[in-house]
N, C-alpha and C positions, 0 to 999 in steps of 0.2 A: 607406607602407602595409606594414608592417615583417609583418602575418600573414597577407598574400597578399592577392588578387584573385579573385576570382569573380563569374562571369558566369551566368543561372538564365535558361532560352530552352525556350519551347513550341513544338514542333514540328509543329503542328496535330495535327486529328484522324485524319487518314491521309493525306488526299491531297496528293501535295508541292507541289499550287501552292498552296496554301493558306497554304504557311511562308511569313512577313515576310519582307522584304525585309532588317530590321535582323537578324533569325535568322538569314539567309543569311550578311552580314557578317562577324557574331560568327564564325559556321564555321567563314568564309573566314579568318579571322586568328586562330583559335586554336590554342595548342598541344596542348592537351588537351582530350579531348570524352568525357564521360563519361555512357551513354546509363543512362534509369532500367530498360530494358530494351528488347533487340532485337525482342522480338514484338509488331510493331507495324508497320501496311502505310506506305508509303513512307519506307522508311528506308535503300535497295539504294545509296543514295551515297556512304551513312557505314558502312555494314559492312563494305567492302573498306578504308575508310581506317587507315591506319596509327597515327593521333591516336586512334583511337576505343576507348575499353573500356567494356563493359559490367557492369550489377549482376544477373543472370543470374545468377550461381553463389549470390550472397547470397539470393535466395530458394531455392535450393535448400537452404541449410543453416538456414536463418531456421524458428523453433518457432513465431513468431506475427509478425504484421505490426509491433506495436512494436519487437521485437527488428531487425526486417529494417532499418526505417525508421532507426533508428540506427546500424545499420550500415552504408546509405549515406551517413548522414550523415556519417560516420568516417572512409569513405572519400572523398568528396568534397571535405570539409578537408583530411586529410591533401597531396592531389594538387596543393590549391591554394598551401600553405604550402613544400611542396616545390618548387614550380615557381619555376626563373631565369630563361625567357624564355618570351613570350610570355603569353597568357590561357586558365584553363583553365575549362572550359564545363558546365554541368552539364544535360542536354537531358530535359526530360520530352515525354512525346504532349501532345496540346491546348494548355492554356493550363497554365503554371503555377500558378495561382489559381485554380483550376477542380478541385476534386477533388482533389488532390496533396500527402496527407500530407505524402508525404516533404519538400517545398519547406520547410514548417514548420518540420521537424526538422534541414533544414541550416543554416535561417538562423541558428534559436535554436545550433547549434553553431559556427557562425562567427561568433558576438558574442561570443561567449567566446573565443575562438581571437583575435581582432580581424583578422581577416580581411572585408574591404571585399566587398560584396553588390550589385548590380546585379538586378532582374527587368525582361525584358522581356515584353510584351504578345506574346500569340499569338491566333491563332483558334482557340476553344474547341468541343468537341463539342457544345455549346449552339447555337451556330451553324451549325453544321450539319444539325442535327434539328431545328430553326426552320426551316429553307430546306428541306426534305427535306416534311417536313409542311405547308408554307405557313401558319407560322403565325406572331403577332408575340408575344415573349414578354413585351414589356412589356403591351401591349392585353389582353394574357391573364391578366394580374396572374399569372404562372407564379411557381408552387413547386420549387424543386430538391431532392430530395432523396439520398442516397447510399443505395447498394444494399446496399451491405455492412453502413453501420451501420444500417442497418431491419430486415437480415437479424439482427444481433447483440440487436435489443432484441425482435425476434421468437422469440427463441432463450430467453429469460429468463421467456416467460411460464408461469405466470398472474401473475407478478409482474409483469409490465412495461404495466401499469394508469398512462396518464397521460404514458408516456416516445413512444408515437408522435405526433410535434404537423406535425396541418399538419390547413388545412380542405378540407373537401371541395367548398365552396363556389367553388375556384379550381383548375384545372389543375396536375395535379403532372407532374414529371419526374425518374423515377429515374434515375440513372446509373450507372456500376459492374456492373452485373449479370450478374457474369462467371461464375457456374455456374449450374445446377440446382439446388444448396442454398442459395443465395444469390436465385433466385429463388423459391424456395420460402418463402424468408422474407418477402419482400417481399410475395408475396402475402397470406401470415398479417397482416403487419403494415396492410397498407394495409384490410382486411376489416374491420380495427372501427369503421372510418367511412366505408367503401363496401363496397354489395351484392354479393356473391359474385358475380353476373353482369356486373356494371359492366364496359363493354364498354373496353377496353384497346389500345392501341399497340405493338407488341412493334418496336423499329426497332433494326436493325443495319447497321455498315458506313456510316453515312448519310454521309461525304465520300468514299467511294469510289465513284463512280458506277457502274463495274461489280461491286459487290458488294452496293451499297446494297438492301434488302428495308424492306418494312413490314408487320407481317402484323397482323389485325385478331383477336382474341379476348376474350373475357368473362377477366375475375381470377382463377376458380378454375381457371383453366386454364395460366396464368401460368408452372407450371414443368414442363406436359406438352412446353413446344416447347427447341428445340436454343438453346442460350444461349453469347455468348464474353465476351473484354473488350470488347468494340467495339458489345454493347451497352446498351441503354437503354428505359424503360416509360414510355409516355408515356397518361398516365389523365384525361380531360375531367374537368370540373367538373357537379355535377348539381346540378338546378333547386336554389332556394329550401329549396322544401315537401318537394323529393325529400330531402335530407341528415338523415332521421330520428335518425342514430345517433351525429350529430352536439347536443351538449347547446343548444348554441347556436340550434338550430332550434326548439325548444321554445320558451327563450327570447323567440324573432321571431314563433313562434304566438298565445304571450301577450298579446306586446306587440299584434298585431294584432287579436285579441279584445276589448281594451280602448281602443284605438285609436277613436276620431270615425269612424264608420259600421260596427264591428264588429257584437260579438254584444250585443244588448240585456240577455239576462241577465247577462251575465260583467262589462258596464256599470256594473251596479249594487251589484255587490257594495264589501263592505268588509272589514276586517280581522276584523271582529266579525262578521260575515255569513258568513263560513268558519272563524269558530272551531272549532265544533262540525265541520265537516268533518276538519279534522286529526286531531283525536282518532278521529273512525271510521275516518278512513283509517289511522290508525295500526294500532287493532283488528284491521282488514283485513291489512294487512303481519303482525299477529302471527298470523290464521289462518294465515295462508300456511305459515308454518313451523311451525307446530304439524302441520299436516297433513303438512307435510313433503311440501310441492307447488313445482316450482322454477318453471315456467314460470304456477304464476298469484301465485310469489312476484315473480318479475319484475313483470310484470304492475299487482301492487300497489303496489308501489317508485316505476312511474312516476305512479301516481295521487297518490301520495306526494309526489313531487316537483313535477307539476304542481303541488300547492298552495302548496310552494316559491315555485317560480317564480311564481305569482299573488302572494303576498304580498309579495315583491320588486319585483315589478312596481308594484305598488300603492305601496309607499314611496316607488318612482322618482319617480311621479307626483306625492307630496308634497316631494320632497327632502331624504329623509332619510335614505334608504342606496338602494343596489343592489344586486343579484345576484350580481356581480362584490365587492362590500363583502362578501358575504355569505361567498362562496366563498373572500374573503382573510380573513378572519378566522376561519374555521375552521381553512384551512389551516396559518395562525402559529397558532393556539392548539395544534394536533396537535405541530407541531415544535418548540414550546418547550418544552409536559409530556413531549416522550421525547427529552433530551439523551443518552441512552441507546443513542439508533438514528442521530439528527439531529446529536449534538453530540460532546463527549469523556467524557462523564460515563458512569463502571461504573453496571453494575445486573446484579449478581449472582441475585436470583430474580422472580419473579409480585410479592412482598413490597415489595422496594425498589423496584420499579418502582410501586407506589400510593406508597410515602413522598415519593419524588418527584416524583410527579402532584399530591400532595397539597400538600409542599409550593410547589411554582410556582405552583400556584392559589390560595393564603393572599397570596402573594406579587403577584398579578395581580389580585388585591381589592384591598392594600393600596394599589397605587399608580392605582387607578381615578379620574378627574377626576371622575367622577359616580359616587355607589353605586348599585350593580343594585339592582332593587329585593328587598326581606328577604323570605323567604320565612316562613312560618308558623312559630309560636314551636315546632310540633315539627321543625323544619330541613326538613321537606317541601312538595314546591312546592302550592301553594291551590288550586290547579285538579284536583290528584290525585283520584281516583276514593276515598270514603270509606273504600269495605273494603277497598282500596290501603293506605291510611294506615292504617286502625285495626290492620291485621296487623304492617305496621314499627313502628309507634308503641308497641304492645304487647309487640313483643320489648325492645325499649328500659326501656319503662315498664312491667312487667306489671300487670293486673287482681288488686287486691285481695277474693277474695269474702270478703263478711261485712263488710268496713270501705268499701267503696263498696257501696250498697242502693240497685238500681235506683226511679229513679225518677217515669221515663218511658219512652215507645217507645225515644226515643234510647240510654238507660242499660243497657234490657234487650235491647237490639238488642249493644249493645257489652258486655254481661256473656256475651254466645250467642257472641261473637266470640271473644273470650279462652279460654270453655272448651275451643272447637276450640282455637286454639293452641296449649292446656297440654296437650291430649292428642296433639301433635304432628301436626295434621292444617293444611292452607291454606285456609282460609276465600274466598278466589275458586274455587278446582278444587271444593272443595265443595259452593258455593251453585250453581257454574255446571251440577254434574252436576246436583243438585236441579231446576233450571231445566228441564233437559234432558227429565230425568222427568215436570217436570211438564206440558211441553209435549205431548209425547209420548201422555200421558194424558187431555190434551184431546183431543186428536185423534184418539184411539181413539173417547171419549165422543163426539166430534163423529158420526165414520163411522157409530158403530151406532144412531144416533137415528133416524127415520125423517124423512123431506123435511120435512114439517111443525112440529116440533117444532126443528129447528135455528134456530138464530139468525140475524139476516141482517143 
């Protein structure tokens, strides 16, 4: 083993009977012991020891944690390759496999080095916040997740749509949550799939019996209380029906609507039966933002989506796709047309970015096993709203007067349509104010008629 030896030992999560018996060992017979840092409760054995050095000044000089993490790693090879007698030891808190970057980054630099690697098993701060809380983490189907990086993809938003993944449907457990800003984040982060008051765990110290605390608080409160490294958020799991903001609840509402003793109307429906629904619900989503209403644009989105989800649902139950099919094939269709963001491919403006779209979609035709089906010989989809099409159709094809002579409602409906056009006006905001007017003027004539004479 010509590029050293090294040995990787957790030291538990604080308290020292908790270190292994094979941890103890390794100590006992190493020459060198290289701690990931002294601030950490039972460690008063190995700080007087002479073998011992610390990475303590590397976070003082370290700009970000990857820099840091490499320069233990740097150091701990070097120590190991240098060493002619005896075993040199690299000691993290907990387990090493529990949270510990850094273990990563030494290993990955002692395969290169060829320097021989050893990990022992320790007792992790999981287990001890399991025994603290009386809880079983397997029975619990528990979630772990790190504090730091929740806090970092909290730190990215409104962009970080999609990068917090865990359910709410199962107990989670931060770990890491070693500031104020760091719980801070955590809080942001875990809030877009649980309630701002979702009642919380705040656990610290939990193998130190005399220091161990558990305090009880609601999420938005998360980064009002005093925070160290030692600890940890520990967040229940809410009911079924309670995980609203979770997509997947929808989903299970659906399914349970359609479900053998659900809702008798939602029974009956079919693809064809909520046709017409999409399209108003669409309408609906486009009031929203015409009015430039966000919360009944929300609002409408999910009405929106419910019909999603029923129409997925509804395929489920023929087998012919899913919701999940539904949500993967969006997904690959976005990241194939923008190689741009997704891939390696330039895209210099607005411009090249449709040349592109355009071509991967020529491209995602051609090698279709089945063709979609053709849309209408003017390239508009057949379901389009008439005076939709007749305004694109017409920029395309303009109206001929004098060589097309109306020759029905149809002819002279679409010769009305074109002269808006040519005098530069939108034939829907047109018709629609006309509408508007003439509702309006019903309404009036309604009001001033007297009781008798209204229509009923």
């Amino acid at each position: 083993m010509g590029g050293g030896y090294l040995t990787i030992i957790g030291l538990g999560p604080g308290d020292p009977r908790a270190r292994t018996i094979g941890a103890q060992q390794v100590i006992d017979a190493a020459s060198t012991i290289i701690l990931r840092t002294a601030i950490h409760p039972g460690l008063d054995d190995l700080l007087g020891d002479s073998r011992v050095v610390t990475c303590d000044d590397l976070y003082e000089r370290a700009e970000a944690f990857d820099d840091l993490y490499r320069a233990i790693a740097a150091r701990v090879c070097a120590a190991s390759q240098s060493a002619t007698v005896g075993e040199v030891v690299y000691a993290v808190p907990g387990h090493p496999r529990f949270g510990e970057r850094s273990v990563g980054d030494v290993i990955e630099r002692a395969a290169v080095a060829g320097i021989a690697v050893r990990v022992l098993d320790a007792v992790s701060a999981v287990d001890s916040v399991a025994t603290l809380l009386g809880i079983d983490p397997m029975a619990e189907d528990l979630q772990m997740l790190d504090g730091a990086a929740l806090a970092a993809v909290a730190n990215e938003e409104p962009f970080s749509g999609g990068r917090v993944v865990f359910s709410p449907l199962r107990p989670v457990l931060v770990s890491q949550v070693y500031s104020r800003a760091v719980a801070s984040g955590v809080k942001l982060a875990l809030s877009r799939l649980l309630p701002d008051n979702h009642p919380v765990k705040i656990v610290r110290a939990a193998s130190v019996s005399s220091a161990a605390t558990v305090v009880d608080a609601a999420l938005y409160e998360l980064d009002h209380w005093n925070v160290d490294h030692l600890t940890s958020i520990w967040a229940p799991a809410l009911g079924t029906l309670e995980a609203g903001r979770d997509p997947r609840t929808l989903q299970h509402v659906v399914a349970r609507l359609r479900a053998p003793g659900g809702c008798p109307w939602d029974r009956q429906q079919t693809h064809a039966t909520l046709r017409d629904a999409v399209i108003d619900e669409a309408h609906e989503v486009v009031d929203a933002i015409d009015a430039d209403d966000a919360e009944n644009l929300a609002e409408e989105l999910g009405d929106l989506f419910l019909l999603v989800a029923m129409h997925a649902q509804l395929a489920e139950e023929r087998g012919t796709f899913t919701l999940e099919d539904v949500f993967e094939g969006i997904a690959r269709k976005i990241v194939r047309r923008h190689p741009h963001v997704f891939g390696n491919h330039a895209a210099e403006d607005a411009a090249a970015v449709v040349r592109t779209w355009n071509q991967v979609k020529a491209e995602e035709k051609a090698s279709r096993s089945t063709p979609a089906r053709a849309k209408a010989a003017d390239g508009q989809p057949h379901s389009m709203p008439a005076l939709t099409r007749a305004r694109r159709v017409l920029k395309l094809h303009p109206y001929i007067e004098g060589v097309e002579a109306p020759a029905d409602a149809g002819e002279v409906l679409l010769a009305a349509v074109a002269r808006v056009i040519d005098a530069g006006g939108d034939p829907d905001t047109i018709l629609r104010a006309a509408l508007t007017r003439h509702v309006a003027r019903h309404e009036e004539i309604s009001t001033n008629q007297p009781d008798s004479a209204r229509v009923r």
